[in-house]
N, C-alpha and C positions, 0 to 999 in steps of 0.2 A: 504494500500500500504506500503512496506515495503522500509526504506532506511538505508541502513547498517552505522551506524553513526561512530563505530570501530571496526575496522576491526581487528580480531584475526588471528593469523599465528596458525596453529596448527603443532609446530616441530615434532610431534610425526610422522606425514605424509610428514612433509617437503613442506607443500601448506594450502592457504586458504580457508575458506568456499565461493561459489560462494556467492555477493553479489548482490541485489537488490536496484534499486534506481529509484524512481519516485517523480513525485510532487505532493505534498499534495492536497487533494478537498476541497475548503473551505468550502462545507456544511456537511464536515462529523468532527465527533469526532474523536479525536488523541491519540492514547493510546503508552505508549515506555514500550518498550520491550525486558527484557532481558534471557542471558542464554548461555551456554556451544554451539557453533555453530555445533561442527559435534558429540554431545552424541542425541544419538538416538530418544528420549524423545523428542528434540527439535526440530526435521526435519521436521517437521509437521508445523512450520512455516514456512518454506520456501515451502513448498509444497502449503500449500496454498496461498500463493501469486502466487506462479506458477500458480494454478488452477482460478486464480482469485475469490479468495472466499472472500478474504476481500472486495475487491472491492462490489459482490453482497450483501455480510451483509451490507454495507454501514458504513465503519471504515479503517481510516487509522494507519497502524501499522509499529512505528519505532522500527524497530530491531537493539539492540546493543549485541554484542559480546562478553564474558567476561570467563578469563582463572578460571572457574571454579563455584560452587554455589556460597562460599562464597563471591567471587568480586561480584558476581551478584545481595547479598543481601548488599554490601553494596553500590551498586549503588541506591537500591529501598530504602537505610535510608538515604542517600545524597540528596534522591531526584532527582535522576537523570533517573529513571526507575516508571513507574506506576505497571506492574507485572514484577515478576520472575520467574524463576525454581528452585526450592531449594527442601528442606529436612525438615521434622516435626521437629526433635532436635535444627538445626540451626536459625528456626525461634522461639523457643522458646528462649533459647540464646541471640537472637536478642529483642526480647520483654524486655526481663529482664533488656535488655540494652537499653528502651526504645523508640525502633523503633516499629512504631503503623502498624503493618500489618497481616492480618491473612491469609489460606487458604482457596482456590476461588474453585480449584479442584485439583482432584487423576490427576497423571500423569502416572505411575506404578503402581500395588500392591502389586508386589515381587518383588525383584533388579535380574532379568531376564537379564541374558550377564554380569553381574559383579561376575566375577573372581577373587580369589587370585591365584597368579601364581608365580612359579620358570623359573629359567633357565631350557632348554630341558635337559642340561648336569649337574644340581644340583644333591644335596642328597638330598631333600628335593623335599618330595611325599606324607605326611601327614599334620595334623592340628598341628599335637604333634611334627614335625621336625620344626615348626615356632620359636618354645620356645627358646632363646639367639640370635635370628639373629634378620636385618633391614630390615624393610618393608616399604615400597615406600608408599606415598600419596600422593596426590595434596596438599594440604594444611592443618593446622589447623582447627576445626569445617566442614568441607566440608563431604559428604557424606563418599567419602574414607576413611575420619579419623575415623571416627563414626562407622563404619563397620569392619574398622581393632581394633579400640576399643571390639568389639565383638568377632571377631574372638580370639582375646588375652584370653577373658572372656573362650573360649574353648578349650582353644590351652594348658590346667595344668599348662601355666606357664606366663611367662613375654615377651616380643619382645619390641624393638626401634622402635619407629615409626619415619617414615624420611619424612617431608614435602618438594618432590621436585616438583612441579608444576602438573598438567596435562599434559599437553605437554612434561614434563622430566619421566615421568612413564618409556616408551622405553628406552630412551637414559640411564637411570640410573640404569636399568636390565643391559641391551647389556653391560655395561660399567665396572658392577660387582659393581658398588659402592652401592648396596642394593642389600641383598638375594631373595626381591622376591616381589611383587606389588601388590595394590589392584588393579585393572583394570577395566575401567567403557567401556562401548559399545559404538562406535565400537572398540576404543584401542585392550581392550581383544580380540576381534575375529582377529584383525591383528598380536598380539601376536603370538596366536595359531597358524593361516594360514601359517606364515612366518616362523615355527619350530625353532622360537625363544624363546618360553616358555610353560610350559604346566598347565593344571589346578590343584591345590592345593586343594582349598575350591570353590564349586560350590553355591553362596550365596543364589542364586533364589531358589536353593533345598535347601537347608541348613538352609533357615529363615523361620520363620512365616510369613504373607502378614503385612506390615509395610510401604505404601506409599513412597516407598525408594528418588520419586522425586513427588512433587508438584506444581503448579500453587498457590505462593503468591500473594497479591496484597496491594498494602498500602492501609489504613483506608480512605484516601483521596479520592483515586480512588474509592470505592468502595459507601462512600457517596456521590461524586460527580458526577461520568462517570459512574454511574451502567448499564444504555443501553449501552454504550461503553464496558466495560466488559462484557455483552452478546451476542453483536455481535461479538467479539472476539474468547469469545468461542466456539461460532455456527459457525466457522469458521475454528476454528483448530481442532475440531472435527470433523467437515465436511471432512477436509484433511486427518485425522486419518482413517476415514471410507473408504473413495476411496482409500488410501494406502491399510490397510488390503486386500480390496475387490482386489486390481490389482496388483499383486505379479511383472510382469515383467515390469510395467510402474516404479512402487518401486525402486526394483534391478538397472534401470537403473538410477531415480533419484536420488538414494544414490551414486552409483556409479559416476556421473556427478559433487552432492555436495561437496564429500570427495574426489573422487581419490584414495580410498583406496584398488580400484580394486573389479573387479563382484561378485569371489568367498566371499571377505568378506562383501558384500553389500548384497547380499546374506544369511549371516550369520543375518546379522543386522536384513533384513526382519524375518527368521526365527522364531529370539528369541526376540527381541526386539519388532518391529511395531506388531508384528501377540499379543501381551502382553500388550501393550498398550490399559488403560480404552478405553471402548469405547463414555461414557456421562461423563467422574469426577466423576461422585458419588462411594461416600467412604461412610467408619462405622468409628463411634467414637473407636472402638477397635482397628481398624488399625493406628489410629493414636496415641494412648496409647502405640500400641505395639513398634510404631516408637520412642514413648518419652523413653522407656527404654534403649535405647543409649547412653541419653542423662545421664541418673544415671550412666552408666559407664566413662563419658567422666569425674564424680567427680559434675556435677551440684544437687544442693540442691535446695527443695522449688520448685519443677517445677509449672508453672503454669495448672491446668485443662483442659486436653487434647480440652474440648468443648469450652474453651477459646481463642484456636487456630485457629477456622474455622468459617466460615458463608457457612451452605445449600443453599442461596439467591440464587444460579447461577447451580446448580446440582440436579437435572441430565441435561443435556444440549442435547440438539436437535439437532442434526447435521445441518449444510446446506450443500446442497450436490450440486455440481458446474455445 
């Protein structure tokens, strides 16, 4: 059962993620739960509490809200979160920084719907028109940074990178105070929709498969709550699976979560849910391929991509509602 413990505004839509709130079972296991409430990846928690899937794994699941990966991961080294949604790079990062957690499952395996994008009315229509301008990120270490870190690596030259939140992606386009943004889903598809910006670098085609978001979990959790971490996942995978299989149940439930309107819930299903693993299972090369961001962000010594994961939970079985 899910109860939204904080609650995130997302300005970029001007409204919140619908919240869920129930009372805990006391004969089940308790797992907290975080992550980015209306990126794509993530709707799949709320769906499955909708669907009642946690309830039938037998797992109660607190959902917290967080403006972006990296708050998410420092809620699971606070101790405040048992999993997250994060990024191969940032949790090695995080490691080096001695936060004990590894990857549980794949969430992606290409960053499908993450856009670089200009203004509709820019000059800037290339990789190579990026080169001396400011590009928008959510923050420091967060997937955005990591990705516009690459884009630079192909772009022959140098760009600013501007940490303005998740939520100020929009507002800091529209605004002009950044040439042009990394954009994560469904942002990007409202971008688009709205002939507010257009696509620059199409990342999903553009990249190698690189687990662009993952299911971490602390070392604690994972020693301690291991059936709780499996019915978790036979539970959001469950939701994953009835999303794919029912496009207009989808459309509508995106559309009810975000308010970002049909056509780009729509988009969401499209490119996003229809891209989304369907068990976590991942290759250690996808996540190798993820740690080489991590060389461009300037990190040295990385740790062994096999050091980053446990198989213990992958490939996961759906439960289906």
């Amino acid at each position: 059962m899910i109860s939204a413990t904080r609650r995130v505004f997302l300005s970029a839509a001007g409204i919140a993620l619908l919240a869920f709130a129930s009372p805990a079972s006391a004969q089940n296991p308790k797992l907290r739960v975080g992550g980015t409430p209306n990126y794509g990846p993530v709707l799949p928690i709320m769906a499955a509490e909708k669907l009642g899937l946690f309830k039938k794994a037998g797992v109660d699941v607190e959902f917290s809200g967080y403006q972006g990966g990296s708050a998410s991961m420092e809620a699971l080294a606070a101790g405040e979160a048992d999993i997250v949604n994060f990024i191969p790079p940032g949790l090695a990062l995080a490691r080096a920084r001695g936060v004990k957690a590894r990857i549980i499952s794949a969430g992606t395996i290409t960053p499908r719907g993450w856009w670089v994008m200009s203004r509709e009315d820019s000059s800037i229509k290339t990789i190579k028109d990026l080169v001396g301008k400011k590009v928008g990120t959510s923050s420091p270490g967060a997937a955005t940074d990591f990705f516009a870190l690459w884009v630079e690596s192909q772009s022959g030259g140098t760009f600013t990178r501007v940490p303005v939140g998740g939520s100020g992606l929009i507002p800091n386009l529209t605004a002009k105070n950044v040439d042009a943004v990394v954009a994560f889903p469904p942002v990007s598809y409202r971008i688009a929709s709205s002939g507010l910006g257009r696509v620059v670098v199409d990342l999903g085609a553009a990249m190698k498969p690189n687990v662009p978001d993952v299911w971490v979990a602390s070392d604690e959790a994972i020693a301690k709550k291991p059936e709780a971490v499996k019915k978790f996942l036979a539970a959001f995978f469950g939701a994953v699976r009835y999303m794919q299989e029912n496009r207009a149940w989808t459309v509508k439930f995106i559309d009810e979560a975000t308010k970002f309107g049909e056509a780009v819930s729509g988009e969401e299903f499209d490119n996003t849910v229809k891209g989304l693993s369907a068990d976590g299972a991942f290759k250690q090369e996808w996540v190798e391929e993820s740690l080489k961001l991590a060389t461009l962000a300037g990190m040295k010594e990385l740790p062994p991509a096999t050091s980053l994961y446990t198989t213990e939970f992958v490939p996961v079985t759906p439960l289906s509602p």
